[in-house]
C-alpha positions as CSV (number, residue, x, y, z in Angstrom):
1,X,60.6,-77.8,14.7
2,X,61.2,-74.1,15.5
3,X,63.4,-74.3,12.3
4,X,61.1,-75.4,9.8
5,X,58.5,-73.0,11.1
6,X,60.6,-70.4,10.4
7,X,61.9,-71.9,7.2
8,X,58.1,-72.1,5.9
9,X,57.4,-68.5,6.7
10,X,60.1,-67.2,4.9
11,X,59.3,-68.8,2.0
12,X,56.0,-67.6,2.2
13,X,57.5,-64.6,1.8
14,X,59.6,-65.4,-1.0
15,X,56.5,-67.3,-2.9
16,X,54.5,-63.7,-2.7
17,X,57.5,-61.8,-3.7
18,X,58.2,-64.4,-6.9
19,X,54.3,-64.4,-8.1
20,X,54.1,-60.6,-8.2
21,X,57.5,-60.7,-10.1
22,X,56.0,-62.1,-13.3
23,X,52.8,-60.2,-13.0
24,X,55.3,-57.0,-13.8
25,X,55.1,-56.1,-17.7
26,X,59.1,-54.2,-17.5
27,X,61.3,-57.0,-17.2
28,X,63.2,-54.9,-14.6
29,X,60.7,-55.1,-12.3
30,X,60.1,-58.5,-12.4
31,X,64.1,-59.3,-12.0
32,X,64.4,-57.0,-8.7
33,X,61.0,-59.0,-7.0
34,X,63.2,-61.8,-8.1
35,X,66.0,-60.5,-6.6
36,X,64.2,-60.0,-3.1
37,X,62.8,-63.6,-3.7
38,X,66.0,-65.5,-4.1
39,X,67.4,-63.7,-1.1
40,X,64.1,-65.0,1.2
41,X,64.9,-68.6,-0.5
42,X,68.4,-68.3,0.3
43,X,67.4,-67.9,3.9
44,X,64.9,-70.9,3.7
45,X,67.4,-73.1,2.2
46,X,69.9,-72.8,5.5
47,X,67.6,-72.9,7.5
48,X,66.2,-76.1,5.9
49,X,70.0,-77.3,5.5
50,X,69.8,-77.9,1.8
51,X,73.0,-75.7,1.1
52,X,73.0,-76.9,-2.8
53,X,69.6,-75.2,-3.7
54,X,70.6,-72.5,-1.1
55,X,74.1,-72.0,-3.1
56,X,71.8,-71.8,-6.4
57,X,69.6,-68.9,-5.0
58,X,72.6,-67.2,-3.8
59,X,74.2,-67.0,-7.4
60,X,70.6,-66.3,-8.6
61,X,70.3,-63.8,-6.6
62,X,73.8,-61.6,-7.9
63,X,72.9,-62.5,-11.0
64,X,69.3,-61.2,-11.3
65,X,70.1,-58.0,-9.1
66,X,73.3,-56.9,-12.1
67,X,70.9,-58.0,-14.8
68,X,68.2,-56.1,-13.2
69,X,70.5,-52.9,-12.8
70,X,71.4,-53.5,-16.8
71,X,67.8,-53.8,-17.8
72,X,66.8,-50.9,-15.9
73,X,69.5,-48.6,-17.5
74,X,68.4,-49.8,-20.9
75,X,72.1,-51.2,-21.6
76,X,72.3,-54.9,-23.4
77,X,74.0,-57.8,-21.0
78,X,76.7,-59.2,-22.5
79,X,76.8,-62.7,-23.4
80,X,79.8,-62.9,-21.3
81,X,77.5,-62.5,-17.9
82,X,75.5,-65.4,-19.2
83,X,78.2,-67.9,-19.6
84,X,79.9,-66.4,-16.2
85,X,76.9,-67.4,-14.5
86,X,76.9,-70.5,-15.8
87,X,79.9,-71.6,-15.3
88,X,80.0,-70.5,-11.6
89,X,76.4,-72.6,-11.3
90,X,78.2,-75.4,-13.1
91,X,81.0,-74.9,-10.8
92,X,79.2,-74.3,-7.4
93,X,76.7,-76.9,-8.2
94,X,79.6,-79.3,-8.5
95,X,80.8,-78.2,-5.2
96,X,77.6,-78.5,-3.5
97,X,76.5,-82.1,-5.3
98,X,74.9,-84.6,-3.2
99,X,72.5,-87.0,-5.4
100,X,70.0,-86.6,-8.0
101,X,68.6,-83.9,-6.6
102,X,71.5,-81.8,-6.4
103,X,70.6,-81.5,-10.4
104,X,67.5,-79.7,-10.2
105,X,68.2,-76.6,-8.8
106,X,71.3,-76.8,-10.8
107,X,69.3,-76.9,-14.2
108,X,66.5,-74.9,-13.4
109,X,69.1,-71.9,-12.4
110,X,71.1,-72.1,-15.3
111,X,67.4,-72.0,-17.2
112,X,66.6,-68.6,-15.1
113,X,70.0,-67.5,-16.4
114,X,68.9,-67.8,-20.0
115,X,65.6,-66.6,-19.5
116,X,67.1,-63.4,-17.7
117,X,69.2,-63.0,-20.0
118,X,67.3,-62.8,-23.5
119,X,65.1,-59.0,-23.8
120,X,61.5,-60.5,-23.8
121,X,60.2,-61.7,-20.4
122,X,57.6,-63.5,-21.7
123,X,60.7,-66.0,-21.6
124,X,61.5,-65.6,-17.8
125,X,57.4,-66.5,-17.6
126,X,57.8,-69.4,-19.6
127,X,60.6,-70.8,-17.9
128,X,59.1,-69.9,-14.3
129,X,56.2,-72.0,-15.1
130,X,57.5,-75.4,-16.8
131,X,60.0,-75.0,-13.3
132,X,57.1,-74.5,-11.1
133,X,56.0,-78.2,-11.9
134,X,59.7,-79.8,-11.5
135,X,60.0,-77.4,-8.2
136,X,56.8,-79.5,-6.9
137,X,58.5,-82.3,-6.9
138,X,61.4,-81.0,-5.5
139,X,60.3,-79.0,-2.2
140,X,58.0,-82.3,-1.6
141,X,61.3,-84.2,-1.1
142,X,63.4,-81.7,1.0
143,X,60.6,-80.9,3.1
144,X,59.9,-76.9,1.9
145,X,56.5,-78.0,1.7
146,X,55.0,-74.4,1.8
147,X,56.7,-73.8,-1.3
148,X,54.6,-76.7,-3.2
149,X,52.0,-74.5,-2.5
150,X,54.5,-71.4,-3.9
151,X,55.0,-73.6,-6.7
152,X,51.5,-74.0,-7.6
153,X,50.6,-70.3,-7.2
154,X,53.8,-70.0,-10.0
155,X,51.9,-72.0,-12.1
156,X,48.4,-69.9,-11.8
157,X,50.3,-66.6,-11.6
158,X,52.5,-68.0,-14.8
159,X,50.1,-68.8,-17.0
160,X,47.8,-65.6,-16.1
161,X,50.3,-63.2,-16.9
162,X,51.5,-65.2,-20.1
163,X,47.5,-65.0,-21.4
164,X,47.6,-61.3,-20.2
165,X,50.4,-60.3,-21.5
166,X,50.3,-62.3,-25.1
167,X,46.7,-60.2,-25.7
168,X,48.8,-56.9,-26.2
């Protein structure tokens, strides 16, 4: 029990971290909140045992802090990073399959990837919100229930900055 409290706190910490992130215009700053998020996940994931979606974070995490250190310098991020990452999420995800499930964070990471990758983060908003909706589902069944309520923050916090951000 002393666990899961913990677990749920630290995701509460990752939730606040993630709905700032697309609230950011620069796509920089969204992918270093991002960054910070994934690590908090990563930690909620042990802790809730669920290495495959802890596994996911972990490559999501790399991967957003080198595109964020790209995208801050202004350079472009080779094609070659995308299909790295996807591969080792492929690969890892593989490793790390259990059921069903096992698919979910699998997809929605290598859909982060993409979204990460291309310039315009109204993309990474996009994709944040349609996987706030399958992420409900998801934390319902492995017990992160504090993220449901993360999840449905996404969704406000996603479509708010997408009609914000689509005015200018």
């Amino acid at each position: 029990m002393h666990i899961n409290f913990l677990a749920q706190l630290v995701g509460v910490i990752a939730i606040i971290l993630w709905g700032f992130s697309i609230q950011k215009k620069e796509q920089y700053k969204i992918l270093f909140l991002q960054f910070l998020s994934n690590i908090a996940y990563v930690i909620q994931y042990l802790l809730l045992g669920v290495l495959e979606t802890a596994s996911m974070n972990f490559i999501s995490a790399i991967r957003t802090y080198l595109f964020y250190k790209k995208r801050k310098n202004n350079k472009e991020i080779s094609t070659n990073y995308l299909i790295f990452f996807i591969i080792l999420i492929m690969f890892l995800g593989i490793l790390t399959y259990k059921n069903y499930l096992s698919l979910i964070p699998i997809f929605i990471t290598i859909f982060y990837s993409v979204s990460n990758w291309l310039k315009d983060a109204k993309w990474i908003r996009i994709v944040i919100l349609i996987s706030a909706f399958i992420w409900i589902y998801y934390n319902y069944v492995v017990g992160a229930y504090i993220c449901i309520i993360g999840n449905i923050f996404e969704i406000i916090s996603g479509i708010t900055s997408l009609i914000r951000f689509s005015k200018k």
